[in-house]
C-alpha positions as CSV (number, residue, x, y, z in Angstrom):
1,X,48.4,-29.3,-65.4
2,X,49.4,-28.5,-61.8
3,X,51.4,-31.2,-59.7
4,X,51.9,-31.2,-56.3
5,X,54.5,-28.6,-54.9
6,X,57.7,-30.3,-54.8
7,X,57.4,-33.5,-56.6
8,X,58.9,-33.9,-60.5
9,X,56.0,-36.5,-61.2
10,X,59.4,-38.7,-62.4
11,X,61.3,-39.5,-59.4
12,X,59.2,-39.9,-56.4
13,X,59.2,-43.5,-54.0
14,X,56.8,-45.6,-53.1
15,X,56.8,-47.5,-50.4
16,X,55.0,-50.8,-50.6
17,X,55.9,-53.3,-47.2
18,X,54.5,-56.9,-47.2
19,X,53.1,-59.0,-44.6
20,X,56.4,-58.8,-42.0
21,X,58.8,-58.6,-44.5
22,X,59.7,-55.1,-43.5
23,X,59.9,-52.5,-46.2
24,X,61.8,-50.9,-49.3
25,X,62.2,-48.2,-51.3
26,X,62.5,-47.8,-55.1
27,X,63.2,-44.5,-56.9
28,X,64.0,-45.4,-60.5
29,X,61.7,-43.9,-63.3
30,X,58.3,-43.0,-61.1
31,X,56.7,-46.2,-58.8
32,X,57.2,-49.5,-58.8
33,X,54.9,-52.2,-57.4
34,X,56.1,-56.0,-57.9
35,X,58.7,-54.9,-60.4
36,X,56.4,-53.6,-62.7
37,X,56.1,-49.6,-63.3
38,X,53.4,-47.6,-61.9
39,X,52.2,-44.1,-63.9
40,X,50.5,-41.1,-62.9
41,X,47.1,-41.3,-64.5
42,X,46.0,-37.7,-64.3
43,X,46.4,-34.5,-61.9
44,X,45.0,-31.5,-62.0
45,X,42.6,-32.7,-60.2
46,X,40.8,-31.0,-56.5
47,X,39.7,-34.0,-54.7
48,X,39.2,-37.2,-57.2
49,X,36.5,-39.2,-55.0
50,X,33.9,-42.3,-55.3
51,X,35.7,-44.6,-58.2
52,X,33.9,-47.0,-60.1
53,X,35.2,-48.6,-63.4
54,X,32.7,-49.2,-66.2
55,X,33.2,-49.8,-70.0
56,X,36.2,-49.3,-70.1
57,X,36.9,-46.3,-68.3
58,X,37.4,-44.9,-64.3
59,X,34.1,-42.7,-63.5
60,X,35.0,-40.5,-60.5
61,X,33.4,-37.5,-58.8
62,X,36.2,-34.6,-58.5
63,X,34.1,-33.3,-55.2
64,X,35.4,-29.7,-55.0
65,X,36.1,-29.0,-58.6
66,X,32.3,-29.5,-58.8
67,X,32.1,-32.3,-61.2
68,X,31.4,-35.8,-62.1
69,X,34.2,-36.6,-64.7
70,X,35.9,-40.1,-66.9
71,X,39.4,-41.0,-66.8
72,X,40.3,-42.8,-70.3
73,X,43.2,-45.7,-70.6
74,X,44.9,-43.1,-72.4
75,X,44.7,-40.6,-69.8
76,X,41.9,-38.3,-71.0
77,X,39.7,-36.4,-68.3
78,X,36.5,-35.4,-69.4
79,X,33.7,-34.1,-68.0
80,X,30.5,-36.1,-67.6
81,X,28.2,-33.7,-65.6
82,X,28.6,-30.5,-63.1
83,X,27.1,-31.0,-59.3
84,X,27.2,-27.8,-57.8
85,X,26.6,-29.7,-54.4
86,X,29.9,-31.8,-53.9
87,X,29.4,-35.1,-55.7
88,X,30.9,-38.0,-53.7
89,X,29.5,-41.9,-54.2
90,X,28.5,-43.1,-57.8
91,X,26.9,-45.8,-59.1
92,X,24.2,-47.6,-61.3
93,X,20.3,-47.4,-61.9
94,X,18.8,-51.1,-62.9
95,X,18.4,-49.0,-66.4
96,X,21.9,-48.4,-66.6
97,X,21.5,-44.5,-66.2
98,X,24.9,-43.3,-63.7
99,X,23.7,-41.7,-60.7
100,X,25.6,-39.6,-58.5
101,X,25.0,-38.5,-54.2
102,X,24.9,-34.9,-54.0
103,X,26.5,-33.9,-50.7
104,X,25.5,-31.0,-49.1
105,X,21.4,-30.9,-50.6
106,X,21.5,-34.6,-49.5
107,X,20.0,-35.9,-52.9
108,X,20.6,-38.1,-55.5
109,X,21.1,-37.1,-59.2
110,X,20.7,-39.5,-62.5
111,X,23.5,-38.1,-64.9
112,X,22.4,-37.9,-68.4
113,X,24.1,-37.9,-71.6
114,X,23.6,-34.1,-72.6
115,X,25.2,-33.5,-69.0
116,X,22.6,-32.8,-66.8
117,X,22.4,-34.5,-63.1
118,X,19.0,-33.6,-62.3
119,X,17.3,-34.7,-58.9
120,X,16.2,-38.0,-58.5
121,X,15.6,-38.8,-55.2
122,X,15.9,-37.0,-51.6
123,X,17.6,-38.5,-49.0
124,X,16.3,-36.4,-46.4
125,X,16.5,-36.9,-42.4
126,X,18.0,-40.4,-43.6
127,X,21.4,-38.5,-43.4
128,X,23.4,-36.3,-40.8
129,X,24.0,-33.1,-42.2
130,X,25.4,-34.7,-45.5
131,X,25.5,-37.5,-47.8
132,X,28.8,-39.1,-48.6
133,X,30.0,-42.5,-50.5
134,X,27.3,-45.2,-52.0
135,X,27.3,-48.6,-53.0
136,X,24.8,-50.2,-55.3
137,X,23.8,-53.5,-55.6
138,X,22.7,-56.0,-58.7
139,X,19.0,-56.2,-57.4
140,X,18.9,-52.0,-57.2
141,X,19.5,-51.5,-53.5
142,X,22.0,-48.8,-53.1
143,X,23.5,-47.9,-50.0
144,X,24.6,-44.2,-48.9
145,X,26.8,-43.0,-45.7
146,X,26.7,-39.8,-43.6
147,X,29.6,-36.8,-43.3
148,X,28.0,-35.6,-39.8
149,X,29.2,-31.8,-38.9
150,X,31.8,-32.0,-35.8
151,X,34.1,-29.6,-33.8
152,X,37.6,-29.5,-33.2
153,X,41.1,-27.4,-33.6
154,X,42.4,-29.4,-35.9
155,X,40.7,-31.8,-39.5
156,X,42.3,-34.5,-37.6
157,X,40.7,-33.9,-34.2
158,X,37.3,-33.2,-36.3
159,X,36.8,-36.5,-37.8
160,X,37.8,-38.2,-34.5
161,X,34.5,-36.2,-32.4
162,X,32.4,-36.8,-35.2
163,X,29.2,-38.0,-33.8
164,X,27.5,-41.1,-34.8
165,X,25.6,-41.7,-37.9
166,X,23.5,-43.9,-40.5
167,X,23.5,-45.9,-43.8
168,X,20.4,-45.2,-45.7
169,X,18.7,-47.5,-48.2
170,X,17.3,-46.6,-51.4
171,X,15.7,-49.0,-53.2
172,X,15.8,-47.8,-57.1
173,X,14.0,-51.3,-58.0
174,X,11.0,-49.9,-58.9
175,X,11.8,-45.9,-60.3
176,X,8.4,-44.8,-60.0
177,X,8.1,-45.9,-56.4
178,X,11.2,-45.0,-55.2
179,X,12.0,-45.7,-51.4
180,X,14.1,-44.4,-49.1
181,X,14.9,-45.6,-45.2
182,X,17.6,-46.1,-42.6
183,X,19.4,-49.4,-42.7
184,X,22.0,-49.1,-39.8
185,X,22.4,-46.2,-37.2
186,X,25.3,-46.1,-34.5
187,X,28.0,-45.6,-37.3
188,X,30.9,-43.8,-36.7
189,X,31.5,-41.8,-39.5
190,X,30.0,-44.5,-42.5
191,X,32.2,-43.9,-45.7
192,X,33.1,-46.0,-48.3
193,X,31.0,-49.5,-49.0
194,X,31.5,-52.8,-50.6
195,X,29.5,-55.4,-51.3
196,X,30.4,-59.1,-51.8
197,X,30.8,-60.8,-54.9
198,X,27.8,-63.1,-53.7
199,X,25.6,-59.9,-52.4
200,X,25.2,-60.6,-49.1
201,X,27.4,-58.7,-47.3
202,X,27.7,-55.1,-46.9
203,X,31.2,-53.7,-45.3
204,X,31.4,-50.3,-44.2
205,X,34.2,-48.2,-43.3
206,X,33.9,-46.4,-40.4
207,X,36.6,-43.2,-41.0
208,X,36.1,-42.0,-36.9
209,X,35.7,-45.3,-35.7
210,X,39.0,-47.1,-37.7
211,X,37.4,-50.1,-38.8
212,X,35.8,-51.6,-41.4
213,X,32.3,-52.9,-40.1
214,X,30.0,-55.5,-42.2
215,X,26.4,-56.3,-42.2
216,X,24.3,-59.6,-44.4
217,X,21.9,-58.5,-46.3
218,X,18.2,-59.7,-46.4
219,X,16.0,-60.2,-49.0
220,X,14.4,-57.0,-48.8
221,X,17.5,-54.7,-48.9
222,X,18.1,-55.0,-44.9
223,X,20.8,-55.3,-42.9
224,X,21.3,-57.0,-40.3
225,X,23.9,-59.2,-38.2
226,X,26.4,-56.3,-37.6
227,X,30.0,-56.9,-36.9
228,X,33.7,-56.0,-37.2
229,X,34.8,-56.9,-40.2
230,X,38.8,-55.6,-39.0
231,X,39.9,-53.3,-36.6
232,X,42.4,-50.8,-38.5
233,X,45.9,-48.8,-37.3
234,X,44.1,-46.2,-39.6
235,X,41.2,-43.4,-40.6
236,X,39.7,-45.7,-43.4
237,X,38.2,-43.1,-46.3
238,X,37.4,-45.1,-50.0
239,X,37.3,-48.9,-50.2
240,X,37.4,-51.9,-52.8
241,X,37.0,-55.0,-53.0
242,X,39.0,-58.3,-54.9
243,X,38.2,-61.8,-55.8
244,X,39.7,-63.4,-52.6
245,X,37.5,-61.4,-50.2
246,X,40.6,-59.1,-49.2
247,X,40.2,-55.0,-49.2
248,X,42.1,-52.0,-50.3
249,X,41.6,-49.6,-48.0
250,X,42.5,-45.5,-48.6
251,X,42.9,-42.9,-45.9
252,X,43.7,-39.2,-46.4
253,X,44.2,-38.6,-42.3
254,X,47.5,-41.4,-41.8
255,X,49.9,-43.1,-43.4
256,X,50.7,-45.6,-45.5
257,X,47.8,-43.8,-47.6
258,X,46.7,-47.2,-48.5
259,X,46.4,-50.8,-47.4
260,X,45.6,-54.2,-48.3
261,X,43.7,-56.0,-45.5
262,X,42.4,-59.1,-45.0
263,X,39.1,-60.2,-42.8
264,X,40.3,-59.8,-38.8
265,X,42.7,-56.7,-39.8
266,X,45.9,-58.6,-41.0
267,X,47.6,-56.3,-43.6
268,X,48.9,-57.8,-46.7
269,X,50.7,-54.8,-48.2
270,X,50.9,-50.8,-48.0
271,X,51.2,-48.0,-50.4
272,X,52.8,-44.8,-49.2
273,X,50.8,-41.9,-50.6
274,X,54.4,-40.2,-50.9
275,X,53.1,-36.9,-49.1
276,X,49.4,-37.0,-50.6
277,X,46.2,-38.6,-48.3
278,X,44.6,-41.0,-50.3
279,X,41.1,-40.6,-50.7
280,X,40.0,-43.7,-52.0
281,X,41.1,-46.6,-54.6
282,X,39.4,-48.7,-57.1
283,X,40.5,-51.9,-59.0
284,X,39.8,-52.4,-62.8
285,X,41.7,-52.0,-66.2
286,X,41.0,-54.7,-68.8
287,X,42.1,-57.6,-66.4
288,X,41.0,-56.1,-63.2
289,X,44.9,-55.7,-61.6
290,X,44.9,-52.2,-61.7
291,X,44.8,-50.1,-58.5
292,X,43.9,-46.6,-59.0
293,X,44.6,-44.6,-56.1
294,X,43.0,-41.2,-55.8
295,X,45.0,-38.8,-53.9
296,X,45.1,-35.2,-52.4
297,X,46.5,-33.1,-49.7
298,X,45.0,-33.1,-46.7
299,X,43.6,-30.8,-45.0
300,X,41.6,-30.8,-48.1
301,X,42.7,-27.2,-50.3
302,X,39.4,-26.4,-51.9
303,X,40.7,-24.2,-54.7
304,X,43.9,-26.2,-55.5
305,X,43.7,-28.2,-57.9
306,X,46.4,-30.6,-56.6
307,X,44.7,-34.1,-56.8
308,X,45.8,-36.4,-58.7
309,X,44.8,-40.6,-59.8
310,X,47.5,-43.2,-60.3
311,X,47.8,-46.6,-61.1
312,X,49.6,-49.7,-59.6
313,X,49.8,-53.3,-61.1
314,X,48.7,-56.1,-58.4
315,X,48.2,-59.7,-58.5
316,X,44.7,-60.4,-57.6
317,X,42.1,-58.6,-59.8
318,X,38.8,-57.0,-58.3
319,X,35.1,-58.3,-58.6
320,X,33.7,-57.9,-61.4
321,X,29.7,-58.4,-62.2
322,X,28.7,-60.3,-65.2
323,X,28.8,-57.6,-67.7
324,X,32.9,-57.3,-67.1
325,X,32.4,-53.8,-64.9
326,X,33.5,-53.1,-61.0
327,X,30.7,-52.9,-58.5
């Protein structure tokens, strides 16, 4: 499988700098994080997108290789369905069936076990010009940002005049009355979500804006109460969430490629994404301490398949609902 062009996939460095405590460097076998080795999980890949870890296995959307595919503990990639239309943001149905956000038809398609990811719902004029990341909650509310269209001479100064856009809702609770609206407009850019282990808080990163932005949720799949969750020294892409209420946060635009930030924007820790962007980042494993970081060049190469997933050890594990799988 293809690696990125000048790395031996043995010795490469990560950087990982904690609190003020300045930073190091380790280079023996591939990364290190607290002492214990990191591994490269899978490449190969285009751009490895929207993690979520179920049953034992990381479920992510490879957006231009076209697919919705599962990474095994062993390492296996397999193929779960094809989305012509860029899949980004996964999650459940109340049912259990995976669903995916088709990007550029602005839809969303149930993935079924012969393959298929037929249409389920449209999003519509609920999203700018196309659907991106999406969150879904216990009750059946899921959540689902905007890519808006935006000029510029370079990706960078793109995403930075990228106009304002909205979260939609879609409430899957009842799947023969399936409904969709706008929950929040005014967003810079709205990209990955999380949801608190409690469910009543939605956060939102906000790539253009460089924050990460929350809302409560009502009763009815609302939101309301907006605010800055942390202001951010970087273009935040993919988000997760662990048990003390502290986020990791990728970006494919800056570096460190990831961080680990509390509530009010202090950073804990950083991964360097060791020339890669990282796209986005997921705690689980059997214990939920492992960080998978998704990672590609960026500007994004559509037809280079030079993504790849790896995996850190960290201390404090991710939420997990009461059936042992990540949000």
């Amino acid at each position: 499988m293809a690696r990125p062009a000048g790395q031996s996939g043995e010795d490469r460095a990560l950087r990982l700098r904690a609190g003020s405590g300045g930073g190091r460097v380790i280079r023996k076998g591939s990364y290190v994080v607290h002492g214990l080795p990191a591994k490269l999980c899978a490449d190969g890949l285009v751009l490895p997108e929207g993690p979520r870890w179920r049953d034992g296995e990381l479920i992510f959307s490879d957006m231009f290789g076209h697919r919705v595919a599962a990474l095994s503990g062993c390492g296996v990639v397999t193929t779960l369905a094809r989305v012509t239309q860029q899949p980004s943001g996964l999650g459940w149905l109340p049912d259990g069936r995976l669903i995916v956000v088709s990007m550029l038809d602005r839809k969303i398609r149930v993935v079924g076990k012969d393959g298929s990811a037929d249409v389920l719902v449209s999003i519509g004029d609920c999203a700018v010009d196309r659907c991106n990341d999406m969150v879904v909650d216990a009750r059946g509310w899921a959540y689902v940002g905007s890519f808006p269209a935006s000029q510029g001479a370079t990706a960078w100064e793109r995403i930075d005049n990228s106009p304002m856009a909205a979260v939609a809702c879609v409430d899957f609770r009842d799947l023969d009355n399936i409904r969709v609206n706008i929950a929040a407009t005014g967003l810079h850019m709205p990209n990955g979500m999380v949801i608190s282990e409690d469910g009543r808080t939605l956060i939102v990163a906000e790539t253009a804006g460089r924050r990460l932005t929350a809302f409560d949720i009502d009763q009815d799949g609302g939101l309301a109460n907006r605010r800055v969750w942390a202001d951010l020294p970087i273009r935040p892409d993919g988000i997760c969430l662990d048990v003390q209420g502290a986020i990791w946060v990728a970006t494919p635009l800056d570096q460190p490629a990831f961080l680990h930030v509390r509530e009010g924007g202090e950073v804990i820790a950083t991964v360097d994404g060791d020339g890669l962007g990282g796209f986005a980042c997921e705690l689980g494993g059997e214990d939920g301490r492992t960080l998978f970081l998704l990672e590609a060049p960026y500007p994004v190469q559509p037809d280079a398949p030079l993504g790849r997933i790896r995996s850190v050890r960290v201390d404090v594990p991710g939420i997990r609902k009461s059936d042992g799988n990540a949000q």
